[in-house]
C-alpha positions, 0 to 999 in steps of 0.5 A, spaced: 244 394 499 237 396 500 233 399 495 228 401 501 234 407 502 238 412 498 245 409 497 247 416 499 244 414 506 248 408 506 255 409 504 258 414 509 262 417 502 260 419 495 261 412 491 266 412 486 264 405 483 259 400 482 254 397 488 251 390 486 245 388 489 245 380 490 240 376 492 238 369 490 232 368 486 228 362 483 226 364 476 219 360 474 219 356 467 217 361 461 219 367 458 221 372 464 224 379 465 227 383 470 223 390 469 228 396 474 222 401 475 226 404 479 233 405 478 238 411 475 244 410 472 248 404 468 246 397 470 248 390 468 245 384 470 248 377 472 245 370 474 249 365 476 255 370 473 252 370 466 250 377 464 243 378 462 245 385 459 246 391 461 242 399 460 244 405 462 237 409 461 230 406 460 227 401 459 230 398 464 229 389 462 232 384 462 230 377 459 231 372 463 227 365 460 235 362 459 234 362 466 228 359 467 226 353 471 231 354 476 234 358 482 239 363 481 244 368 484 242 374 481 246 380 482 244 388 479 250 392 479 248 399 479 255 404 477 252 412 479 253 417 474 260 421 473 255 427 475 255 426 481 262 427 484 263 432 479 257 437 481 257 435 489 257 440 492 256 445 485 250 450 483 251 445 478 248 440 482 241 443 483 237 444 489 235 437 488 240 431 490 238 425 485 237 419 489 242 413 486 241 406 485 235 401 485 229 405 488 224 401 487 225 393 487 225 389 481 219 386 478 220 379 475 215 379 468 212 376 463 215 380 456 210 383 452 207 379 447 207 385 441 200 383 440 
């Protein structure tokens, strides 16, 4: 999957599940986070099969430090609200569709310092 393009685009049909983003990622040493700027409904997060978390509305930050200093598999699945199946093609829907999925890539971070 691309975050360049709407999942809408590249699924042919309304997605009745989870689409996982998977790329592999080296993880500096230090205290890092994964920050979903752009991204709609429920996610969680795995590296190297191990959940990082999981969140279904902002702010999107995943801790990363216990993988930190190594390469990963990271993958982001992403699960579309029930809304959208069961308001397509409804005046409940809106005039609008909401684009699913990641819409921005992910930004590795250091975490805020609480200063």
């Amino acid at each position: 999957m691309s975050v360049e393009t709407p999942l809408e685009e590249q699924l042919p049909e309304l997605l009745d599940g989870a689409v996982t983003y998977v790329r592999q990622v080296r993880i500096p040493p230090g205290n890092w986070e994964l920050v979903l700027d752009g991204v709609r409904d429920a996610v969680e997060v795995f590296a190297d099969g191990e959940s990082a978390g999981r969140a279904a509305w902002l702010p999107y930050r995943f801790a990363l430090d216990r993988f930190a200093g190594r390469e990963v598999r990271l993958e982001i699945a992403v699960a579309p609200s029930a809304a959208d199946r069961y308001y397509q093609g409804s005046p409940l829907r809106g005039r609008f569709s909401s684009r699913s999925g990641i819409t921005r890539p992910p930004r590795l971070v250091r975490p805020p310092t609480g200063e």
